[in-house]
C-alpha positions as CSV (number, residue, x, y, z in Angstrom):
1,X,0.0,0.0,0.0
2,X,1.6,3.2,-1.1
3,X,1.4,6.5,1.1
4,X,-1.5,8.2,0.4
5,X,-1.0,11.9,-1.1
6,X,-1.3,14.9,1.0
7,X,-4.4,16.4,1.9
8,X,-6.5,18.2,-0.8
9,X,-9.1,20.8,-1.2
10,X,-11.9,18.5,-1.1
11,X,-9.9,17.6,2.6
12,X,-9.8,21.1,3.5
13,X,-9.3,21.7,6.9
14,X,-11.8,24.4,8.6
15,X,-10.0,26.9,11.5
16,X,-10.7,25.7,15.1
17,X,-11.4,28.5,17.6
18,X,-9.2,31.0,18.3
19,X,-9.0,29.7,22.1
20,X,-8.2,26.5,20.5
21,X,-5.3,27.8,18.3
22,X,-4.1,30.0,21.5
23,X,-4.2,26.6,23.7
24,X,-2.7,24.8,21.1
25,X,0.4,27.4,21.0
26,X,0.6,27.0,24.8
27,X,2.4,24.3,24.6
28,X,5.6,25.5,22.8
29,X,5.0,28.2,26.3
30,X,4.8,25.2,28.5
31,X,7.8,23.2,27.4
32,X,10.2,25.8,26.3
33,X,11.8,26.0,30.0
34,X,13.5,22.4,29.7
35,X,14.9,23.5,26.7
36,X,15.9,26.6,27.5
37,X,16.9,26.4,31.4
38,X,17.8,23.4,31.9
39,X,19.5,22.3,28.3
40,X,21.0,25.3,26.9
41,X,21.8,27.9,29.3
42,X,21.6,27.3,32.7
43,X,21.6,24.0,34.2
44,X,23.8,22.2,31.4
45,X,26.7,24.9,32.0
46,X,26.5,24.6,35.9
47,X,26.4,20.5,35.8
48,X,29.3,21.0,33.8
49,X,31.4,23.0,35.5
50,X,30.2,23.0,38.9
51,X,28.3,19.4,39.8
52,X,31.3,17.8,37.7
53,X,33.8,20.5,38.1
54,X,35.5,19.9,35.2
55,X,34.2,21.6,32.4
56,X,35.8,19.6,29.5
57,X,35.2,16.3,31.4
58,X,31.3,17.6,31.9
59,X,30.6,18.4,28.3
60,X,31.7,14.6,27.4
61,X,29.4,13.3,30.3
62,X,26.8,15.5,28.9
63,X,27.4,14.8,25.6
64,X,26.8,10.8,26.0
65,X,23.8,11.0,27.8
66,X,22.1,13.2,25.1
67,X,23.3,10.6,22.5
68,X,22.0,8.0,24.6
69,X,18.2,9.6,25.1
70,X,18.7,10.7,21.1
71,X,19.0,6.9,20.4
72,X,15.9,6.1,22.5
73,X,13.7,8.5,21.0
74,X,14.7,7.1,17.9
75,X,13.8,4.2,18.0
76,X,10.8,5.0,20.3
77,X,9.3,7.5,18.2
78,X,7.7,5.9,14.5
79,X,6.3,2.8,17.1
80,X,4.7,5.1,18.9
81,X,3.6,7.3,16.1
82,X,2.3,4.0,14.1
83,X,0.6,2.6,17.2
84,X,-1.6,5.9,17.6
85,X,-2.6,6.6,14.6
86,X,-6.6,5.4,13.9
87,X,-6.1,4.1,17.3
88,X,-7.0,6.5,19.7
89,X,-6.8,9.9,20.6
90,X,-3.2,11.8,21.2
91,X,-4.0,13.7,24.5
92,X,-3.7,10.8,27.0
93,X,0.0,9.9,25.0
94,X,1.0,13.4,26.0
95,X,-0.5,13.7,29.7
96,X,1.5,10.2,30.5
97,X,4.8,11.8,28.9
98,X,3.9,15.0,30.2
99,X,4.1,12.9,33.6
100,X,7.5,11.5,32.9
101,X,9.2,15.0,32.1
102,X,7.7,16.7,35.5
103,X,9.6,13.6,37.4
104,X,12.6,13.6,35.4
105,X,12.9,17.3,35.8
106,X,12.2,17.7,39.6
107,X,14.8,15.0,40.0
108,X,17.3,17.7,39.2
109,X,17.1,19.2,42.2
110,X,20.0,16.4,43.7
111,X,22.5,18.0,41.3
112,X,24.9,19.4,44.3
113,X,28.1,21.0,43.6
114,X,30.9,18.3,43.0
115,X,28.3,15.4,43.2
116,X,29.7,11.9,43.7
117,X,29.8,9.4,40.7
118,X,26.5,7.6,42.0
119,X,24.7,11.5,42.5
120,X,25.9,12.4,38.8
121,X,24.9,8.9,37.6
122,X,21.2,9.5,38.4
123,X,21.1,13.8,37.5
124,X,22.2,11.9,34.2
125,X,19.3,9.7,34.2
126,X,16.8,12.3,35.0
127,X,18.3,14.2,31.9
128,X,17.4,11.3,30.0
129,X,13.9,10.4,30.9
130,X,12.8,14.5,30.6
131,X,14.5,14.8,27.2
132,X,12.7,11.5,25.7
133,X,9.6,12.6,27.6
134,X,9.6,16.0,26.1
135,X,10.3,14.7,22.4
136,X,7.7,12.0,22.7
137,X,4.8,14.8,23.7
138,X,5.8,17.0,20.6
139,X,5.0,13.9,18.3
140,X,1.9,14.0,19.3
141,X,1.2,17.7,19.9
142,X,2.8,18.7,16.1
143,X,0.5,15.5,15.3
144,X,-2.6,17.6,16.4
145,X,-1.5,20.7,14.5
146,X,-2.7,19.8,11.0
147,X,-6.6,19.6,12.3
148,X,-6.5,23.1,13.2
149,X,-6.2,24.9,10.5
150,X,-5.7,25.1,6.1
151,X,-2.9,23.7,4.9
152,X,-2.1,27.7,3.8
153,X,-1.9,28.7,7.3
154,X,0.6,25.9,8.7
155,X,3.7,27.7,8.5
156,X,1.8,31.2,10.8
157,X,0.3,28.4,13.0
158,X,3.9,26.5,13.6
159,X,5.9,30.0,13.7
160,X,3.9,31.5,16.2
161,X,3.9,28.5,18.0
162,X,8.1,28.9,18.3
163,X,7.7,32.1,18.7
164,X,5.5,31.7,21.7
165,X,7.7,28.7,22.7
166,X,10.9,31.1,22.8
167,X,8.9,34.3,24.4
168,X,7.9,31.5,27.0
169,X,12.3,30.6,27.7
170,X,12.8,34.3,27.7
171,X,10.3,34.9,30.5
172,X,11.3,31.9,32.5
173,X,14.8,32.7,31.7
174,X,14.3,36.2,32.9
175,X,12.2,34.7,36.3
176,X,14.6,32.5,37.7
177,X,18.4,34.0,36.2
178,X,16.9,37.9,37.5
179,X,15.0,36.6,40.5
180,X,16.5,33.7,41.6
181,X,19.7,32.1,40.4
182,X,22.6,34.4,41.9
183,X,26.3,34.8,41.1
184,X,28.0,32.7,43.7
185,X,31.0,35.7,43.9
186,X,28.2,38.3,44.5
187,X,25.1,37.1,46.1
188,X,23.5,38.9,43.5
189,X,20.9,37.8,40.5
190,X,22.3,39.2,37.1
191,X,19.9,41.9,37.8
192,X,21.5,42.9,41.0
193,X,18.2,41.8,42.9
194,X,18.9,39.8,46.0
195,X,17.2,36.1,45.1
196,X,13.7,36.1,45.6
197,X,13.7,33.3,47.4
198,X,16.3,32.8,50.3
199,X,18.1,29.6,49.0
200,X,21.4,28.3,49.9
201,X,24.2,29.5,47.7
202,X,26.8,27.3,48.8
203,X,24.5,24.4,47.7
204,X,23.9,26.1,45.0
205,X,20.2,25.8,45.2
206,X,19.2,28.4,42.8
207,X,21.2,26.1,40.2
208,X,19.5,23.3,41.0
209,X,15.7,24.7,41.8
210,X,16.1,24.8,37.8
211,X,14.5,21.5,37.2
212,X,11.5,21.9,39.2
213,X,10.7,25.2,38.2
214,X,10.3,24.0,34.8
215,X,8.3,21.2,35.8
216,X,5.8,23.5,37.6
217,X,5.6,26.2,34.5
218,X,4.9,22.7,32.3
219,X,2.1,21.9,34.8
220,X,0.2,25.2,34.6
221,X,0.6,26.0,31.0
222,X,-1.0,22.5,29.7
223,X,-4.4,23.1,31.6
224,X,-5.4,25.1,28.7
225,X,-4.2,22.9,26.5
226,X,-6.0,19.6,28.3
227,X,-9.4,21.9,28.5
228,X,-9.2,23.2,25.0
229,X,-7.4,21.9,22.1
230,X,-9.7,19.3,20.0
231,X,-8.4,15.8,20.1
232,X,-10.1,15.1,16.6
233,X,-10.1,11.1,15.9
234,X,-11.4,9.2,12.9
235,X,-12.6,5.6,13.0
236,X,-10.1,3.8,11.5
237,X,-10.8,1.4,8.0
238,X,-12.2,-1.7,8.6
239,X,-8.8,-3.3,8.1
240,X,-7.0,-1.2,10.5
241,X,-7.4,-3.2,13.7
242,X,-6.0,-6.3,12.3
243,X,-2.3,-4.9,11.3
244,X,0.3,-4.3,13.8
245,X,1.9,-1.3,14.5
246,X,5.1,-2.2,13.0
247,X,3.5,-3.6,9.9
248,X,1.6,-0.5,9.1
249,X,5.5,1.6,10.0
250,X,7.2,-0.7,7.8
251,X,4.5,-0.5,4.9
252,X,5.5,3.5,4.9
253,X,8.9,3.1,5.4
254,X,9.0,0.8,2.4
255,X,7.3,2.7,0.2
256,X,9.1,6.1,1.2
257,X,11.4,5.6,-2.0
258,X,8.3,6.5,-4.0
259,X,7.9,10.2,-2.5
260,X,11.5,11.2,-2.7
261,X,10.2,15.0,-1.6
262,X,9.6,13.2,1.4
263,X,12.2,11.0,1.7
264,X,14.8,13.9,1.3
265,X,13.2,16.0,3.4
266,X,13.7,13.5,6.7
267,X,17.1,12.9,6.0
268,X,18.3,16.3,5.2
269,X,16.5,17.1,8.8
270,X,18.4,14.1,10.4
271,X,21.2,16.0,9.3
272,X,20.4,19.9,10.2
273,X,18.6,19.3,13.2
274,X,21.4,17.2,15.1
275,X,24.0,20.4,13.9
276,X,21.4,22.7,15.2
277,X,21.1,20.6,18.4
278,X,24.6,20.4,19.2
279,X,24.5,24.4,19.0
280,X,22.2,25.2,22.0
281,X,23.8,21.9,23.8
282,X,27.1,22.9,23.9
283,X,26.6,26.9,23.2
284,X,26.7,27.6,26.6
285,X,29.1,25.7,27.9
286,X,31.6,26.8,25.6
287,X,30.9,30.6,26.2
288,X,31.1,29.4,29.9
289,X,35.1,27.5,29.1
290,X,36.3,30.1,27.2
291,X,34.8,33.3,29.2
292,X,34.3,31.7,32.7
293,X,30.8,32.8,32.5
294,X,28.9,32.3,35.9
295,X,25.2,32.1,36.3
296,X,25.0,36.4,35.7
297,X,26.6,35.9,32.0
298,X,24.8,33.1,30.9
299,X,21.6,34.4,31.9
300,X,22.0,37.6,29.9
301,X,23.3,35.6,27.2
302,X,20.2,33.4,27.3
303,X,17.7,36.2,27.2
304,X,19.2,38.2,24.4
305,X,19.2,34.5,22.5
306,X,16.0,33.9,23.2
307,X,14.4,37.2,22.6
308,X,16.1,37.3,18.7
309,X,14.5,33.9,18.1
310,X,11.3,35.2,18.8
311,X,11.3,37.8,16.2
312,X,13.0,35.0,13.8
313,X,10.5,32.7,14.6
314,X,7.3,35.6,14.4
315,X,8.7,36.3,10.7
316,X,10.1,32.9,9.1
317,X,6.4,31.7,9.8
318,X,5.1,34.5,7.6
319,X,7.7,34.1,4.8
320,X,6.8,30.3,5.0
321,X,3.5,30.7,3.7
322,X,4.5,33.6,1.3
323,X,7.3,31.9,-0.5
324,X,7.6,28.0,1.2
325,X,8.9,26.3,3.9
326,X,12.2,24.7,1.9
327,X,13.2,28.1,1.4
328,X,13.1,29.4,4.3
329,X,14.9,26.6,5.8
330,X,17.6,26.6,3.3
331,X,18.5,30.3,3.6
332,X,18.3,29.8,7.7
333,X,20.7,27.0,7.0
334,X,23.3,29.1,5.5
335,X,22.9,32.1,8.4
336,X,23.6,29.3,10.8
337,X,26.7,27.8,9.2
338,X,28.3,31.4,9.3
339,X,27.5,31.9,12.7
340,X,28.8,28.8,13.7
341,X,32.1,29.5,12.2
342,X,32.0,32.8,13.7
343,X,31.6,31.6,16.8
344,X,34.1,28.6,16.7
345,X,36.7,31.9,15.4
346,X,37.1,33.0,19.0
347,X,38.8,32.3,21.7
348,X,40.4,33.9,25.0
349,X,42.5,36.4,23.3
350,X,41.3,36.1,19.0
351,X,38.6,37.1,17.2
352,X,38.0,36.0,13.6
353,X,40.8,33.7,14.1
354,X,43.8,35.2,13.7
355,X,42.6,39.1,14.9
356,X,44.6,39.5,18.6
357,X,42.4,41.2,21.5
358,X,42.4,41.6,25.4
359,X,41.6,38.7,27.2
360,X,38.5,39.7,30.0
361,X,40.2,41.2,32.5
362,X,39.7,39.6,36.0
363,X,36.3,40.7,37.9
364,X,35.3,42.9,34.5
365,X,31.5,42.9,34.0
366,X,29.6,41.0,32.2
367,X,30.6,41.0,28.2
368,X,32.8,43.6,28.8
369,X,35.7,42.0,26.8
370,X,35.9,42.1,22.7
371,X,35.6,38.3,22.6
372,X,32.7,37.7,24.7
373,X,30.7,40.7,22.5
374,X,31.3,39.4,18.6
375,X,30.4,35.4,20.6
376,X,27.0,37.8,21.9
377,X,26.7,39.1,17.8
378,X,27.1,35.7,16.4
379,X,24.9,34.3,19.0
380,X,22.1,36.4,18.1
381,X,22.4,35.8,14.3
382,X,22.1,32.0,15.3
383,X,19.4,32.4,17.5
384,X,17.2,34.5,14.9
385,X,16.9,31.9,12.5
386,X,17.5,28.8,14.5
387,X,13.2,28.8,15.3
388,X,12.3,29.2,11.4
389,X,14.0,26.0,10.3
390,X,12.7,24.5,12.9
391,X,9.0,25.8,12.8
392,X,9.2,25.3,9.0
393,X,10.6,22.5,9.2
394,X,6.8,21.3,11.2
395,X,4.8,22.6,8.8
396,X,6.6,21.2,5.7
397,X,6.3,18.0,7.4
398,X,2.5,18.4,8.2
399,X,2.2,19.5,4.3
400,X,3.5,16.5,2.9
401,X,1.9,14.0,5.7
402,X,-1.4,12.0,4.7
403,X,-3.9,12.8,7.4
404,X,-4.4,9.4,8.1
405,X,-1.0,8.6,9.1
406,X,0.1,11.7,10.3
407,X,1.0,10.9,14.1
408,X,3.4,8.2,12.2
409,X,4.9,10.7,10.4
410,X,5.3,12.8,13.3
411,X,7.2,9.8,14.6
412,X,9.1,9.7,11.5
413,X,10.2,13.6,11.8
414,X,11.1,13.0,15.6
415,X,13.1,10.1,14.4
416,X,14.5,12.1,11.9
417,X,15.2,14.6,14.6
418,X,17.2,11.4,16.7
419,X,18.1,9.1,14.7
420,X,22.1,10.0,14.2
421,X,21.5,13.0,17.3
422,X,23.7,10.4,19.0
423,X,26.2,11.0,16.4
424,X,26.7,15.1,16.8
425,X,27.0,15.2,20.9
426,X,29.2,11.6,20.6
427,X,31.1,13.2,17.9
428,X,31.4,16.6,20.0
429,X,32.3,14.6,23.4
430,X,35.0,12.1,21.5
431,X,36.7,14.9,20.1
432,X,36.9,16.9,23.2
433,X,38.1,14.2,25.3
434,X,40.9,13.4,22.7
435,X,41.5,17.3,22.7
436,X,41.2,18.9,25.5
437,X,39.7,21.6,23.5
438,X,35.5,22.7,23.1
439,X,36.4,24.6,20.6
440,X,37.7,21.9,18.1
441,X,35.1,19.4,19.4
442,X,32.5,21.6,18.4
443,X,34.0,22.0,14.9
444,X,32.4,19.1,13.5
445,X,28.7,20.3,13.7
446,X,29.7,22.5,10.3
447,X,29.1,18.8,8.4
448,X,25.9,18.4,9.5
449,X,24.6,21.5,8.5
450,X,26.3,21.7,5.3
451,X,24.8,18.1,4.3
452,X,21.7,19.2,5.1
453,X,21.5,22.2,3.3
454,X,22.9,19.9,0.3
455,X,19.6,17.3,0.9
456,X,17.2,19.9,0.9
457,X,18.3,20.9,-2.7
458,X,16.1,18.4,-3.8
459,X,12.8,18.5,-2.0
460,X,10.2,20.4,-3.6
461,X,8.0,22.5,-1.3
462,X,4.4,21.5,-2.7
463,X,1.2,23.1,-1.3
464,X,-1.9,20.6,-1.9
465,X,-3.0,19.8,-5.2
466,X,-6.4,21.5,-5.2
467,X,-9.3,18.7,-5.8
């Protein structure tokens, strides 16, 4: 059985309610914190360089458990997808791995400065069970997305969602690194605020309160989407009941060779997205190794990030509808690649390479060296195009899916997402154990998005045939 095509006019899709659509975008809001706190800039630089101590030695620790919960969610992902599709509805899949990332996350809070090897051993598998969690309830949410609105309006639906997503990081960002997280050398939050709430620095429990207070904000920002988002499901054939799961994923699989726009598409994202991973992975802690950034730098480098991405995200969802999602990724592709050799061009004392500077001088303020301000400017040209190739990157998907397998797909695209995102972090961590050096470790992510920029050269970004 072939894949069926994508949907068509006669298919069309009518709007759901606005409170619908705004509970739908919730939960980009609601799940952004992991990503942002606890992966990219705040918790992922202190386990580093604090819980382990050793901040080359913590990126390869890091490094192998995100290639270890990449490899799950790979293989996890198109079962799942396969096995939900014409079999149920998707909102009781994401309230039970909506359960496991609230665990896994408030399980951070035993992440104590220079942890023993049995303390790090289970922060590592917490970080595990909330990062498959969190990429097993985006299968299904992204699954829901293509019921609420035309096929014309995906790429607005999916940007705004990011865009909401990264507004959501900023403002938890902002909460706990200006109100709560403080600069161990000062007392102070990088706002100059004592903590709101009296914690113990020496345990470093602002760091570690990271994990739960993203596992709260996930809590309170899914009720609307529980209450409000349709949860549309279509009896399956007559037929459906009597294949397995893996039968029906291997019948798709096995006929992908036929839609090659397809096919290209989720390997050139294999490709991109575990280059664009490794970025906000490792970002941070290499600002952190090179600079010595502490909680206040980070945080301000976080929130200028995050902030940029939302206005990428706002306007790559307009320009995919207006001139097509494979565009728009392509172009973001190329921005990224440059600021990711700018970036790797610094170091202590260089710029650009081979360009001399100061070093930061001792107890200078916060990017207040010629280094640490051209990382900040290439920073912000990755972050404001890192959220269009991935928002576009959801709506091409949900263009090209059939409706009635579209959860599988979903599963597909996460797998796409994990299936070599072992590779990058195993890559970066082997490399910087052999080295010594972040910086050349984190030279190889340049393949990834170069081959899949090359891949994506041969997709065609179709809109629905009209029936």
């Amino acid at each position: 059985m072939a894949i069926p095509a994508a949907n068509t006019a006669s298919e069309a899709v009518r709007p759901a309610p606005l409170h619908a659509l705004v509970s739908w975008v919730l939960y980009d809001w609601a799940s952004q914190p992991y990503y942002t706190l606890v992966l990219t800039f705040l918790f992922a630089p202190y386990f580093a360089t604090v819980v382990v101590g050793d901040a080359a030695h913590g990126q390869t620790l890091w490094g192998y458990a995100a290639a270890a919960a990449g490899v799950m969610i790979a293989i996890g992902s198109p079962f799942l997808g396969a096995f939900a599709d014409g079999r149920g509805r998707r909102k009781p899949w994401i309230a039970l791995f909506g359960a496991l990332l609230v665990a896994g996350l408030c399980a951070l809070w035993i992440a104590k400065p220079g942890a023993d090897q049995g303390t790090i051993f289970l922060i590592l598998a917490a970080f595990v069970i909330a990062t498959i969690a969190a990429e097993f309830t985006q299968v299904f949410t992204n699954a829901i997305m293509p019921s609420l609105v035309p096929a014309d309006q995906l790429g607005r639906l999916s940007g705004t969602g990011w865009a909401v997503g990264y507004a959501g990081g900023l403002v938890s960002l902002a909460l706990m690194a200006g109100l709560v997280v403080a600069d161990p050398a000062t007392g102070k939050t990088i706002l100059g605020f004592e903590p709101l709430i009296k914690l113990d620095a020496a345990a470093r429990e602002g760091d570690r309160l990271v994990g739960p207070f993203a596992a709260l904000w996930f809590v309170v920002f899914m009720i609307p989407f529980f209450l409000f988002v349709p949860d549309t499901h279509k009896p399956p054939p007559p037929d459906a009941q009597k294949r397995t799961a893996l039968a029906e994923l291997w019948d798709t699989i096995s006929h992908l060779p036929r839609h090659p726009d397809m096919l290209f598409f989720l390997i050139a994202r294999m490709l991109y997205i575990d280059g664009l991973t490794a970025i906000f992975a490792f970002g941070g802690i290499y600002g952190a190794a090179v600079f010595g950034w502490q909680a206040m730098e980070l945080g301000i480098f976080g929130i200028v990030l995050t902030l940029t991405g939302v206005f990428g995200a706002i306007i790559g969802g307009v320009m995919d509808d207006r001139v097509g999602a494979r565009n728009v990724i392509l172009v973001a592709l190329l921005i990224l690649l440059a600021g990711i050799f700018g970036i790797l061009s610094i170091d202590k004392t260089h710029i650009f390479y081979n360009l001399e500077v100061p070093a930061k001088a001792p107890g200078s303020g916060p990017f207040s060296s010629v280094g640490e301000k051209v990382f900040l400017a290439f920073a912000m040209v990755i972050g404001i195009v890192a959220a269009p190739v991935q928002a576009a990157s959801r709506s091409l998907l949900a263009r090209l899916a059939p409706p009635d397998k579209v959860t599988q797909f979903f599963g597909l695209f996460a797998f796409s997402g994990k299936v070599t995102a072992f590779f990058a972090p195993f890559l970066i961590a082997t490399v910087t154990a052999a080295t010594g050096s972040e910086r050349i470790g984190m030279s190889a992510i340049a393949f990834f998005l170069i081959a899949g920029m090359l891949l994506m050269l041969k997709v065609k970004d179709r809109q629905p045939a009209p029936g």
